[in-house]
N, C-alpha and C positions, 0 to 999 in steps of 0.2 A: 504494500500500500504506500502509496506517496505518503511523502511524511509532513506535508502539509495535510494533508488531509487527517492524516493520525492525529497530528497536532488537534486539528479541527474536533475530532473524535471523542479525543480523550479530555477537552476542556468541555466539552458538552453533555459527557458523561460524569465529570465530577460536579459541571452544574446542574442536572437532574440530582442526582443523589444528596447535595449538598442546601440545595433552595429548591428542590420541587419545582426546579422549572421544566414546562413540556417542553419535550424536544422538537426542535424546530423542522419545519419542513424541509427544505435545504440545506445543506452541509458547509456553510459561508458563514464566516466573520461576520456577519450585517445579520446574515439569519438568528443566528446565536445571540447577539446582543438585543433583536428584536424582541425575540422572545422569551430573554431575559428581562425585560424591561416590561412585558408584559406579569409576568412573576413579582415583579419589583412591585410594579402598581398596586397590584393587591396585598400586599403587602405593608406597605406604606399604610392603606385604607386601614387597616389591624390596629394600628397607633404607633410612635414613636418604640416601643419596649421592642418588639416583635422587630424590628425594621434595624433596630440596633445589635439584638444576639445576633441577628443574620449576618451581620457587616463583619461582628468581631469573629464568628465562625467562619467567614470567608477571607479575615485577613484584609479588610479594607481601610485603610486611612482614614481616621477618622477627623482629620485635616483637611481631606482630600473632600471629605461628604460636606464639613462645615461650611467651606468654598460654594456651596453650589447650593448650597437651602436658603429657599427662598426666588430661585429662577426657572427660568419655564424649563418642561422637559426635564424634570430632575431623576424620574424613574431611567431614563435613556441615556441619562448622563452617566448616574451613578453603575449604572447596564454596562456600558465601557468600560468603570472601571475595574468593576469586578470580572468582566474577561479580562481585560488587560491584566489584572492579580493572578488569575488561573492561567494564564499564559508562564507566566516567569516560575509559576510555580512548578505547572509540569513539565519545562524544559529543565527548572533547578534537580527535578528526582531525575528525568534523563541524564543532568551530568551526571550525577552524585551517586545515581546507584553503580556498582561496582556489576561486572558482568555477573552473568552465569557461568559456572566451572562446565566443563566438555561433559559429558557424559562418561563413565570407567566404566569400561565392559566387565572387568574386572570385580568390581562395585556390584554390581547388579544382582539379584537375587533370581 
């Protein structure tokens, strides 16, 4: 598989599992934050508490959210930057994990 696409994949899969967001139609950058943003909205509606675990279990700046409250399109803003978070994150486990050893036929039962 391309590994943009992988990329595409596996940041769409950790936001399903992560915020309940349905997965998007298309497998695009734009899809993904769309319908992240869509998750977000409802979200937001919940109140302030609900809107914040979410942010701190996604690893969002809460710098980054303060900047932008109070401006239009804040579900779509804040939607970027939580791809944009899950981006660096899953590329951070692709450096960082350590391969897999070969298989030892040897080994094998």
């Amino acid at each position: 598989m391309d590994t943009n696409r992988q990329l595409l994949q596996d940041v769409q899969t950790k936001l399903v599992q992560e915020a309940g967001m349905v997965p998007a139609n298309t497998l695009s950058e734009e899809a993904i934050v769309n319908a992240l943003a869509d998750r977000l909205a409802q979200i937001i509606t919940q109140g302030p508490d609900a809107f914040y675990r979410l942010m701190y279990r996604l690893d969002v700046s809460e710098k980054k959210i303060r900047a932008i409250t109070g401006t239009n399109d804040v579900a779509q803003k804040v939607a970027r930057f939580v791809y944009e978070r899950q981006v660096q994150k899953v590329l951070s486990r692709r450096a960082n994990t350590p391969p897999r050893p070969l298989a030892d036929d040897d080994m094998t039962w």
